[in-house]
N, C-alpha and C positions, 0 to 999 in steps of 0.2 A: 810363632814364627815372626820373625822381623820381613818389614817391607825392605826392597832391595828397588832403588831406581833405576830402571830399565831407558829410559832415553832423556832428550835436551839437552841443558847446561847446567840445569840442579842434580839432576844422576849423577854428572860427573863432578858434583864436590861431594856428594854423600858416600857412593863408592866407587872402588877402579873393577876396571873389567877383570876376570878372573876373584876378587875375590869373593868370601863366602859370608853370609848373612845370615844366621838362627843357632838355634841351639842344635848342635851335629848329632847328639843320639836322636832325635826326630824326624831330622832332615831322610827325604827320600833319597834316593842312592843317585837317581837320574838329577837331583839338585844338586849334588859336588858334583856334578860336571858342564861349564859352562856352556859347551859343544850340543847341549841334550834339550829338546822340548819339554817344557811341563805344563800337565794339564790338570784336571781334575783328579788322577788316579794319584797324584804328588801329595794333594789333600788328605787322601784316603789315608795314603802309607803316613802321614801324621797324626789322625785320629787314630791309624793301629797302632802306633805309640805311645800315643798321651791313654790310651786303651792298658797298652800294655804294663805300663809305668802306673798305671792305678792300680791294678791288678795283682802286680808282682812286689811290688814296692823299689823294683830299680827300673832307668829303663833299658828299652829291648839292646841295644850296643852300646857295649862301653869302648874304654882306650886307655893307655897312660899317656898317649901324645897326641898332638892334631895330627900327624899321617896316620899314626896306627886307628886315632877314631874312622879319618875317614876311609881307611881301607876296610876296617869292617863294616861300614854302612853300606858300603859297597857288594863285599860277596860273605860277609858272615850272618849267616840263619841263626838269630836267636833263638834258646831254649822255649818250650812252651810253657807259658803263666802258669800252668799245672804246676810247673816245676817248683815252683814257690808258693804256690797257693792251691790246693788238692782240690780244694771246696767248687773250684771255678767248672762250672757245666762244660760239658766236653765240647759241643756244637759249637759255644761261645767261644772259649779257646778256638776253634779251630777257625771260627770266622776272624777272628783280630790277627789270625797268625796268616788268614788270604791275604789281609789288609798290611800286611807287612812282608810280601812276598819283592824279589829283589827287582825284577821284571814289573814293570806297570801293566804288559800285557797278563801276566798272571794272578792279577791284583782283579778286583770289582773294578768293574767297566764306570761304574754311573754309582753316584748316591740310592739311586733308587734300586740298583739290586743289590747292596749292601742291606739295604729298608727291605727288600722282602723275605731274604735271607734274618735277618731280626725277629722280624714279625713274628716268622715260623718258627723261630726257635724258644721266643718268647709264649707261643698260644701252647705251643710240645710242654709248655712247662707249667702250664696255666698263669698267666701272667697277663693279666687285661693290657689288651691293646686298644688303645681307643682313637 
């Protein structure tokens, strides 16, 4: 994700208000809209992409245009990583697809219950955690 300057006199030669800064299949849904607070759950919905896009080999919204990407970052639910990749544990799948939920409220709250959510899925599998 590109940095976007948010205030002074240097924000306002780097970007204009309304526009948009990163890569749009990553971008959180609440980031195409300038009207919308982002916080830590913005982050999440990013690593459940760059998640995703390891995973599957494409990532989670595509588009042919800049409206059509950002309308589906907005309300289209990507398929689940299964979908392209069988192999992928089901819990994991299902954690990256919280982490990519349209709503921030429906997304992990905090890094750390995404981490406990892991943890478990990782010791379910035998997988040292250390």
């Amino acid at each position: 994700m590109l940095a976007k300057g948010l205030e002074g006199t240097l924000a306002q030669q780097v970007t204009q208000p309304g526009q948009l800064i990163g890569d749009l299949p990553y971008m959180s849904p609440e980031r195409t809209q300038s009207d919308r607070s982002v916080d830590c759950r913005s982050d999440l919905y990013g690593l459940g992409a760059a998640l995703y896009a390891l995973l599957a080999g494409r990532p989670p919204i595509e588009g042919t245009s800049l409206a059509e990407l950002v309308t589906n970052v907005r309300k289209t639910v990507p398929a689940s990583p299964k979908t392209y990749q069988l192999s992928i544990n089901d819990k994991f799948a299902d954690l990256v697809m919280q982490l990519l939920e349209k709503r921030p409220e429906d997304r992990y709250q905090t890094p750390a219950g995404m981490m406990k959510d892991l943890e478990t899925i990782g010791r379910y599998n035998s997988i040292p955690i250390d």
